[in-house]
C-alpha distance (Angstrom), angle and dihedral (degrees) to the residues before:
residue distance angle dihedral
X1 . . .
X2 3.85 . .
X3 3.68 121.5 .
X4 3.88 131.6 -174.6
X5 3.38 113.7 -135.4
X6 4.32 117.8 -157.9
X7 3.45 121.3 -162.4
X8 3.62 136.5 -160.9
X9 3.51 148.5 -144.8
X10 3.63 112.1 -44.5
X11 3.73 97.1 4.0
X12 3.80 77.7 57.5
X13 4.07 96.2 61.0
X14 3.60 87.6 37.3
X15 3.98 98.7 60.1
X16 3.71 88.9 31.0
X17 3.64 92.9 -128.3
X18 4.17 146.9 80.4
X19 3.12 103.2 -134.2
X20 4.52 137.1 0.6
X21 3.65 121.1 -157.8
X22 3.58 105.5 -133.3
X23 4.19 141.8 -161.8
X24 3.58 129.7 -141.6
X25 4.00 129.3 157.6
X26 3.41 110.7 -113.3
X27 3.38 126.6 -84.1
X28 4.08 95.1 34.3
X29 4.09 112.1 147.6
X30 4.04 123.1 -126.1
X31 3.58 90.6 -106.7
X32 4.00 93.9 47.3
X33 3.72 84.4 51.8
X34 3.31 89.8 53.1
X35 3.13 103.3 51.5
X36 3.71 97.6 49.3
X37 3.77 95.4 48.4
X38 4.21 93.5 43.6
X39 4.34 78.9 59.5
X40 3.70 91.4 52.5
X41 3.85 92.2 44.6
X42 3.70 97.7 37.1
X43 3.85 92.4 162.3
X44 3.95 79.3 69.9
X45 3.72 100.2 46.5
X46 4.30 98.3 88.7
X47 3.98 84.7 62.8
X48 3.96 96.6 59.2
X49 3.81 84.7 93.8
X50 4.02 101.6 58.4
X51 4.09 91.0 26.8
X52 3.76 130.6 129.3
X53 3.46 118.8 -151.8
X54 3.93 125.2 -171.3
X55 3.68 132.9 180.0
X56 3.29 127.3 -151.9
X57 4.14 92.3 -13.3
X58 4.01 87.8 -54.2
X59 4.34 116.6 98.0
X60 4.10 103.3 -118.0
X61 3.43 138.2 -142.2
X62 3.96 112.6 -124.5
X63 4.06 92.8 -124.5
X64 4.38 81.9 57.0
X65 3.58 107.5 114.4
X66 4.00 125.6 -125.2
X67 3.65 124.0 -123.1
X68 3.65 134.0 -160.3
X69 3.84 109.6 -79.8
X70 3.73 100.7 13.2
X71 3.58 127.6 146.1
X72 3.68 122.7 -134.1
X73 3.74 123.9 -165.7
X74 3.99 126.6 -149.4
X75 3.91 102.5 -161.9
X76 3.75 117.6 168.4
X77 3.91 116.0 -129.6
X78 4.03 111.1 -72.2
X79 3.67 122.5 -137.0
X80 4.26 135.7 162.5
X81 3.94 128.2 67.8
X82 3.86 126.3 125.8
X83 3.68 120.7 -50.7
């Protein structure tokens, strides 16, 4: 199944690129995504820890299971605003 994979921010400079299309076989977890795409992108792999992930617009669980066509978002943690 293909996914598209956004990323933000810094994850964005660090994989020198917006947005990856990416292929899993079907039934592959969050978390199993994860972890395959983190190896492939090790430069990546040290922000697992603070990372948001989203899919399709909504933050996921790692046990959520991927669909054909979904979009999963790498956003690093988010901080600032008026006290």
């Amino acid at each position: 199944m293909r996914l598209r994979v956004m990323l933000f921010a810094t994850y964005r400079e660090i994989a020198d690129a917006k947005e990856l299309a990416w292929t899993a076989e079907p039934g592959t977890t969050l978390g199993q995504f994860l972890d395959a795409f983190l190896a492939a992108h090790p430069r990546l792999a040290p922000h697992r820890g603070s990372m948001l992930v989203a899919v399709n617009l909504a933050v996921a669980d790692p046990t959520a299971v991927l669909h054909e066509g979904d979009e999963v978002a790498l956003l690093p943690p988010v901080s600032g605003g008026c006290p």
